[in-house]
C-alpha positions, -999 to 999 in steps of 0.1 A, spaced: 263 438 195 237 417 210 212 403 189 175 394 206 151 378 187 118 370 197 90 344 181 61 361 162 34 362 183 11 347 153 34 323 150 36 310 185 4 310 190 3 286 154 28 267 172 6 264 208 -23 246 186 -29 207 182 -16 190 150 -54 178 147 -63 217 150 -33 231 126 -43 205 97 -80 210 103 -69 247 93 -51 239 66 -74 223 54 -103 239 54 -79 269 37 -75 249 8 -107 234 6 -122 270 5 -97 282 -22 -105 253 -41 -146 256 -37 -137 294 -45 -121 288 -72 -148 267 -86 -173 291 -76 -154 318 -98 -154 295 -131 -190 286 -123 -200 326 -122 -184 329 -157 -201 294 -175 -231 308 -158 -230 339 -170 -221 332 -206 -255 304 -207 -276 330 -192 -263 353 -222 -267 331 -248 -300 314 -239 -308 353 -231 -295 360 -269 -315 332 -286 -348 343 -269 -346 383 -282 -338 366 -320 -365 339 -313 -390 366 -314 -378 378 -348 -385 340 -363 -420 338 -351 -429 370 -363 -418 366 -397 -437 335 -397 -467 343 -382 -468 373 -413 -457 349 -438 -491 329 -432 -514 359 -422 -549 355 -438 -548 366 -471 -556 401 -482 -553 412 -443 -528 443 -446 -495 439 -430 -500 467 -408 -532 453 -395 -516 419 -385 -487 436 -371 -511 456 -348 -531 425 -338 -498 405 -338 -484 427 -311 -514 427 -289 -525 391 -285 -488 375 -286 -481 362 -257 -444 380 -238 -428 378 -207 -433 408 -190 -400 419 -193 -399 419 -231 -412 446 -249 -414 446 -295 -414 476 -317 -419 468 -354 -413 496 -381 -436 489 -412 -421 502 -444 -445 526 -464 -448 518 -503 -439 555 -506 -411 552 -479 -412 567 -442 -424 545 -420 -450 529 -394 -437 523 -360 -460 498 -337 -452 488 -304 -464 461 -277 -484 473 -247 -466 488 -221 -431 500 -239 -419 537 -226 -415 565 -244 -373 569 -231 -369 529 -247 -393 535 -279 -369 571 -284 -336 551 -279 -340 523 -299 -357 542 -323 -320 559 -325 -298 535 -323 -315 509 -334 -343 508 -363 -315 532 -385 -292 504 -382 -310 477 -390 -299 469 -427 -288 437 -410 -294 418 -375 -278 437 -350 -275 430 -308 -270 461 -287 -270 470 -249 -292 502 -241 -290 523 -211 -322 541 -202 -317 562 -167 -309 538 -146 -319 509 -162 -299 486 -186 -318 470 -216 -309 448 -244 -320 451 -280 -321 431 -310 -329 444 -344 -331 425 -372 -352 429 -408 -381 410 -415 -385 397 -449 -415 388 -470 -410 370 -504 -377 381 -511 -384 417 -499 -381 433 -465 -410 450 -455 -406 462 -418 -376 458 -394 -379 441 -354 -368 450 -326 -367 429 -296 -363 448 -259 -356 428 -227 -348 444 -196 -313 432 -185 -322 430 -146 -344 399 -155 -310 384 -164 -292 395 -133 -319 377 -113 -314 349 -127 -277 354 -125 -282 363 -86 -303 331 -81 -283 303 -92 -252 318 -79 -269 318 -48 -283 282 -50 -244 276 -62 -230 289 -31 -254 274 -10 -246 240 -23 -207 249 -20 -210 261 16 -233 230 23 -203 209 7 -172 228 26 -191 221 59 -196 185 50 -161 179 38 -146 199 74 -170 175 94 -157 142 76 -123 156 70 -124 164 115 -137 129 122 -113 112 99 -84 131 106 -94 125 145 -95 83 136 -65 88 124 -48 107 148 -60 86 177 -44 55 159 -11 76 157 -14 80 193 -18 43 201 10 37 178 34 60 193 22 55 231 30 18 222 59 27 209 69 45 237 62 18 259 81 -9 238 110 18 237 108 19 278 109 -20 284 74 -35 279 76 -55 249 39 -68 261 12 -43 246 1 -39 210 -22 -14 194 -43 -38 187 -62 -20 157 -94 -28 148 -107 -11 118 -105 -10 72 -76 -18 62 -65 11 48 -32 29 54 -31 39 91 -48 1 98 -14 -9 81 7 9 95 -10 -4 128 -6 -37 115 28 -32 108 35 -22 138 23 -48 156 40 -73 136 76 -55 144 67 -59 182 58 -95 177 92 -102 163 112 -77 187 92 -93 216 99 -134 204 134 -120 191 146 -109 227 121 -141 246 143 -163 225 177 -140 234 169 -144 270 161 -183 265 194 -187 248 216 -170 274 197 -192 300 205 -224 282 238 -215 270 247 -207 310 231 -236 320 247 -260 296 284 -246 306 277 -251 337 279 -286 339 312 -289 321 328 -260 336 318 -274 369 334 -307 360 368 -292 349 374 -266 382 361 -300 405 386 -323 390 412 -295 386 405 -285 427 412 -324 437 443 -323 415 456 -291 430 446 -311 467 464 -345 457 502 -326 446 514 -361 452 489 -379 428 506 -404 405 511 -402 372 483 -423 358 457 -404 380 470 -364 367 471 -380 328 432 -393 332 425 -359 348 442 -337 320 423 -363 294 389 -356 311 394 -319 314 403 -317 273 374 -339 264 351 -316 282 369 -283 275 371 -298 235 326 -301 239 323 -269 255 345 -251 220 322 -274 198 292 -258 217 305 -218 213 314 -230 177 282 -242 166 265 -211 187 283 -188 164 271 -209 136 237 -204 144 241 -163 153 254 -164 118 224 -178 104 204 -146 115 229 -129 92 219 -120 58 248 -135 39 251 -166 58 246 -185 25 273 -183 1 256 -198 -30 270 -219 -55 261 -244 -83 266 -276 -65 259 -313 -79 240 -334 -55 254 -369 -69 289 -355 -59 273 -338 -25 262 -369 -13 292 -392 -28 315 -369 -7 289 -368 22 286 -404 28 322 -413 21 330 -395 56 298 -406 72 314 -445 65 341 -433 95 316 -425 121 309 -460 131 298 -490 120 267 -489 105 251 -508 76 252 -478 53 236 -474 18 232 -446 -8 211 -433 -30 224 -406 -46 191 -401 -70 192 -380 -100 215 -357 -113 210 -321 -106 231 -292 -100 212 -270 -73 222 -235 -61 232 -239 -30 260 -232 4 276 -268 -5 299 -264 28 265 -260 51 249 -284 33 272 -309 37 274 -301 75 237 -304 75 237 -339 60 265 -348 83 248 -338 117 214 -360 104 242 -389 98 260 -381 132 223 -381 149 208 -413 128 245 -431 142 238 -422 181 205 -439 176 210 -469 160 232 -502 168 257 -521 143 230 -543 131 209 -512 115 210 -497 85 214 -458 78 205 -448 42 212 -413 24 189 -409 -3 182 -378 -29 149 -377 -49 131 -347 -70 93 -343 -58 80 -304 -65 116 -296 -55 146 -314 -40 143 -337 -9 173 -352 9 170 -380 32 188 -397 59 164 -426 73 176 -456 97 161 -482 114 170 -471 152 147 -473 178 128 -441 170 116 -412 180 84 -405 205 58 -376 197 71 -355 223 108 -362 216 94 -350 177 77 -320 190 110 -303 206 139 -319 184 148 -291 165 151 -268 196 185 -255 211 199 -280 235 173 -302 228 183 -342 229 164 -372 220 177 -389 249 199 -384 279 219 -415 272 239 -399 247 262 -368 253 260 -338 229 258 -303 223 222 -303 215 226 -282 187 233 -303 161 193 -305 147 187 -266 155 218 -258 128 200 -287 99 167 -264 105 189 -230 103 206 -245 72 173 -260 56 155 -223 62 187 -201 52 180 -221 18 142 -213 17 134 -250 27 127 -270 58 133 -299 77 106 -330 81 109 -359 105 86 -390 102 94 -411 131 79 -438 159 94 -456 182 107 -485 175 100 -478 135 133 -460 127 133 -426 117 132 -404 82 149 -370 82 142 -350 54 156 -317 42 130 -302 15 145 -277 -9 124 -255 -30 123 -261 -69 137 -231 -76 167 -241 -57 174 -265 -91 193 -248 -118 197 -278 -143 211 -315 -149 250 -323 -140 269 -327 -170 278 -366 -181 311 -360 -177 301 -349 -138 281 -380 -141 305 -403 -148 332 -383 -122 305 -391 -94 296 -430 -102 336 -434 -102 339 -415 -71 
């Protein structure tokens, strides 16, 4: 059996509409269930103030009465008052009073404002003035029309003497009602469009940054590592995520510049030696009778320079490993012993006037191994610029962290020799062979370690290479035992 299925055609037309459009929906959806909502519970508050002020005016009336009789001019009959009471006092038009005097000799007198009908004088003079021992609020339907009473006794000295009723027509309330809910819907209408405009123009700033973020994106993804969004706005979420963005490209775009700059120098640097080997091997294929003497210097020259060209890949897979998070393998290492060790095989590079300094004794958290490679390639590079004569110094010293120093008194170092030392292949001079790497791996070494490296240099003046560690690098003082191990070292 076969089973064909087709898309609702709601539902595909849902899924034909913008993402701008759909949210815009969504959202004016909930913000009209939410104004509804708040339109519902207004209704009620509303409506139960309306009542209660509504309430408080009908038993108002019943206060001012009794107090106006309570200071009538004396010897003026009750009745009298009453009459002239409910003839001058001052009503909305919608309120109506019926007083019911008692008679010394009982029955009653029943007095009534202008304007009261005979069907609201007959019903509340049935289901009200009987059941007024005690205050008493009511609703009363006459035809059509919906009324509400309030009875309550009026007392004179301790004695009650007539009984009030209050009568207010109950559409004077709806009106009221009607009105503010009006003005309240009004104002919520007034308040959904505003939100739905800010919510469109804000939702369409926001979308357009997406955009530019994800045609960028696009682009990067195709090749150009060029183009940025560029954003130019509050820095609020989508300007950060913009921001963010931007930043990745920057380091994706310097990541593969630098990529493509290495492959170029590592090519053209194995070039040279590569060329030198294949040349001399090619004349020693072309000379089969060559003496003895002649092959052994061409097999020594061809080690020596495929021996520089390993030391090159080596120290190239040094620094790809410094990219690498766990490049550093921490340790608690003391310095005075560092640097003891350190110098010790610096003494076999060459002659040199060397000194130490090994400074105080700290114990820092550190990759002792690439530390000590560090230090060595500063020695190595202080040796191929100096003569016997000079001196080379290795020196330790605590300033807002931990500073190591190799400084000699070579011939120095020119500003623009300064500017691209550290650099991959980069050499101070052309006199002296090397991988040109040796500087680059101190500055990957120095960083990998949240420090740097410093140079202070002239020529002719020597040069001071410094490797700054942070403070927080330092984890305490070496033992005396440590101490003592180092001084005897």
């Amino acid at each position: 059996m076969t089973h064909i299925s087709e898309d609702n055609p709601v539902t595909s037309r849902w899924r034909r509409l913008g993402v701008r459009t759909r949210l815009m929906v969504v959202y004016m959806t909930l913000m009209t269930v939410v104004i509804g909502a708040i339109f519902v519970q207004s209704d009620h508050v509303l409506t139960a103030r309306l009542n209660a002020q509504f309430n408080r005016d009908l038993a108002e009336e019943g206060i001012e009465f009794t107090s106006a009789a309570s200071i009538r001019p004396h010897g003026m009959p009750l009745v009298s008052f009453t009459r002239f009471y409910l003839d001058t006092h001052l009503r909305p038009a919608s309120l109506w009073l019926i007083v019911a005097l008692q008679r010394p000799g009982g029955g009653r007198d029943v007095l009534t404002s202008p304007g009261v009908a005979p069907g609201i004088l007959r019903r509340a003079s049935t289901s009200m003035l009987p059941a007024a021992p005690a205050t008493r609020l009511s609703n009363l339907t006459v035809g059509d029309a919906r009324y509400r009473a309030y009875a309550t006794p009026i007392l004179l000295s301790g004695r009650r003497v007539a009984t009030l009723v209050a009568i207010r027509d109950l559409s004077y309330l709806n009106a009221n009602r009607s009105s503010e809910l009006t003005i309240a819907a009004l104002t919520g209408l007034a308040a959904l469009i505003a939100s739905v405009i800010a919510g469109y123009l804000l939702l369409g700033r926001m979308l357009l940054v997406v955009g530019r973020v994800r045609t960028t994106a696009e682009r990067a993804a195709g090749g150009d590592l060029s183009l940025r969004v560029s954003y130019r706005g509050p820095e609020d979420e989508v300007g950060r995520l913009a921001g963010t963005v931007d930043m990745m490209l920057e380091r994706i775009d310097h990541a593969f510049s630098a990529q493509r700059r290495l492959l170029s120098d590592i090519a053209h640097q194995l070039r040279t030696p590569l060329t030198v080997i294949r040349g001399h091997l090619e004349v020693l294929a072309r000379n089969p009778e060559a003496d003895a003497d002649e092959r052994g210097e061409t097999i020594a020259l061809v080690i020596d320079e495929l021996e520089h060209v390993s030391l090159m890949v080596e120290r190239l897979l040094l620094l790809g490993r410094a990219l690498e998070p766990d490049f550093v393998e921490e340790e608690e290492v003391d310095i005075r012993s560092l640097l003891e060790d350190v110098f010790d095989a610096a003494e076999f590079l060459a002659p040199r006037r060397w000194q130490i300094e090994p400074g105080p004794p700290l114990v820092i958290r550190a990759d002792a191994t690439k530390l000590r490679g560090a230090l060595l390639n500063l020695l190595d590079n202080a040796v191929k610029a100096t003569d016997e004569q000079d001196t080379i110094r290795l020196t330790a010293r605590q300033d807002r962290g931990l500073i190591l120093e190799v400084s000699d008194t070579g011939r120095g170092l020119s500003d623009a020799e300064q500017s691209r030392l550290f650099e991959r292949f980069s050499r101070s001079s052309d006199r002296y062979r090397g991988s040109g790497l040796g500087l680059a791996i101190v500055k990957a070494v120095a960083e990998a370690h949240g420090g740097r490296v410093e140079v202070d240099s002239a020529p002719g003046a020597g040069a001071r290479f410094r490797i700054v560690l942070p403070r927080d690098r330092i984890v305490g003082r070496a033992s005396e035992e440590a101490q003592r191990g180092a001084v005897a070292g």
